[in-house]
N, C-alpha and C positions, 0 to 999 in steps of 0.2 A: 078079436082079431089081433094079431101078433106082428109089428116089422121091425124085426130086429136092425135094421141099418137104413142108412137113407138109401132112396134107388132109386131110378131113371123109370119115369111117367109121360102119358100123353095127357097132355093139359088143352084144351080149349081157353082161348084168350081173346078178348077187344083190344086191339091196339089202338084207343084214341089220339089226334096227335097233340093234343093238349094236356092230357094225362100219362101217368105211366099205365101198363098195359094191366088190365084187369081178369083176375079167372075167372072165369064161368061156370066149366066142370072141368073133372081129370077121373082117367081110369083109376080104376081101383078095384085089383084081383078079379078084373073083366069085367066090373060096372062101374056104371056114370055116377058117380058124387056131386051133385049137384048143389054149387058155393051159392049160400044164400046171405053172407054177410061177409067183408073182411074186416075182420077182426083190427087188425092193426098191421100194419107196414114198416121195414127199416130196412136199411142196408148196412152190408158190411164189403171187407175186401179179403178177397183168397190170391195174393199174389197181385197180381196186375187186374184181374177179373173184379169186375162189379156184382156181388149179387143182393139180388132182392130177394127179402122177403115177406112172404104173407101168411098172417094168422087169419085163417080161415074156419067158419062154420057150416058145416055143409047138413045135409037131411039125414049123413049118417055120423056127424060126430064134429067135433073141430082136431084140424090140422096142420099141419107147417107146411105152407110151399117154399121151394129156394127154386127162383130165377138166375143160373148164371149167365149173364147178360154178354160176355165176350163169347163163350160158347154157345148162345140158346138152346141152353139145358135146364129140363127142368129136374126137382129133385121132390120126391114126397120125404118128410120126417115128422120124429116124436108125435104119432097121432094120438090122440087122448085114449080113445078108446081100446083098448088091448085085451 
């Protein structure tokens, strides 16, 4: 599987209010990836925007989410598997 750029997904999330919000699953090319580990967490800034990220492993590979948190947009990138 090939994604040559980042691009707008539907993520399933927890939004604990103790925590920051957690994936669950996200589409991908019309299936559920289903996150069974996050990898690791950071954030960076694009401008005034907060975004979060997560290194995620899911049952079909590990991924990059980006949360951008002033827009609640999500983003899939650089997935491992290609």
């Amino acid at each position: 599987m090939t994604i040559k750029a980042s691009r707008g997904i539907r993520v399933a999330v927890i939004y604990d209010p103790e925590r920051k919000p957690r994936p669950i699953w996200f589409d991908l090319d019309g299936e559920k990836a289903t996150v069974t580990e996050v990898c690791y967490f950071w954030t960076s800034h694009v401008g005034k925007a907060l975004i979060n990220h997560y290194s995620v492993n899911t049952d079909r590979g590990l991924y990059e989410l980006q949360l951008n948190v002033l827009e609640q947009k999500w983003l899939l990138k650089n997935p491992e598997n290609k």
